[in-house]
C-alpha positions as CSV (number, residue, x, y, z in Angstrom):
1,X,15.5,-0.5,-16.1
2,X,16.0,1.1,-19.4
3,X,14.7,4.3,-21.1
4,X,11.6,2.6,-22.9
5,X,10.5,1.1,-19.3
6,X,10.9,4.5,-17.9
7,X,9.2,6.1,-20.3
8,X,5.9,3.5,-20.9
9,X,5.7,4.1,-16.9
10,X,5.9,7.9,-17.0
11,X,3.2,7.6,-19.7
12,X,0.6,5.9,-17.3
13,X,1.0,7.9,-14.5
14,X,-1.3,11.0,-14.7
15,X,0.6,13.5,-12.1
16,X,4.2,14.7,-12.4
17,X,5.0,15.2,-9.4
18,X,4.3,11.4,-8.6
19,X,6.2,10.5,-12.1
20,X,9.3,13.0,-10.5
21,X,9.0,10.9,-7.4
22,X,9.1,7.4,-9.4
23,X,12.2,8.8,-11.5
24,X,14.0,10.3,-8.2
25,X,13.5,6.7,-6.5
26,X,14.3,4.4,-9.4
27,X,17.6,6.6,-9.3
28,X,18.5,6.5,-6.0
29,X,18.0,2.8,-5.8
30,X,20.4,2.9,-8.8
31,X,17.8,1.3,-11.2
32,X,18.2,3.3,-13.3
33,X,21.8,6.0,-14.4
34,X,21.6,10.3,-13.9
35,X,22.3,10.6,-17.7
36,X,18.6,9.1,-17.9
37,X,17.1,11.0,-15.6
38,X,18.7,14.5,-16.8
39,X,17.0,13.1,-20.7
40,X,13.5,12.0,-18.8
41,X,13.7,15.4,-16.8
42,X,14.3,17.3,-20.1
43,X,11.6,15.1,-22.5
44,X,9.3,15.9,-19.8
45,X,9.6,19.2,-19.7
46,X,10.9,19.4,-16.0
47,X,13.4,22.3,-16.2
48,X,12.9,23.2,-12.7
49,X,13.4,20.1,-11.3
50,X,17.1,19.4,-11.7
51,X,17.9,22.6,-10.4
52,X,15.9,22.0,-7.4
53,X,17.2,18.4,-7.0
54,X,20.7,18.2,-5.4
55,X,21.1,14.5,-5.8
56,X,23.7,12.0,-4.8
57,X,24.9,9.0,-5.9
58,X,23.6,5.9,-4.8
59,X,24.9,4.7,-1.9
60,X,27.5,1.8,-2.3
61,X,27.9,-1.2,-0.5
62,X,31.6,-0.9,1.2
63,X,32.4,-3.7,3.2
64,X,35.2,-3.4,6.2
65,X,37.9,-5.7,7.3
66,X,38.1,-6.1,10.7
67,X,41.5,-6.9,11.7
């Protein structure tokens, strides 16, 4: 998903804290990179939010030889 997805979604949903919630889950099902969701969180005004937010990566598929 790129940033003009992202944002044309964020534009139809009426609440932010259900537009925080879409962002946070598009990112941690690594739709979508942090860099865009540290520029959505600062083009929507969500100063708070990354400072509240302590999120990880997206969890990575490791796969383990068994020997």
């Amino acid at each position: 998903m790129n940033a003009d997805e992202m944002n044309w979604l964020l534009q139809t949903i009426e609440e932010p804290e259900t537009a925080k919630r879409l962002v946070q889950a598009q990112y941690e099902l690594g739709r979508i990179p942090y860099q865009l969701v540290v520029d959505l969180a600062q083009q929507q005004g969500w100063t708070d939010y990354l400072r509240v937010r302590v999120w990880t990566a997206p969890p990575t598929s490791v796969e383990y030889a068994t020997a």
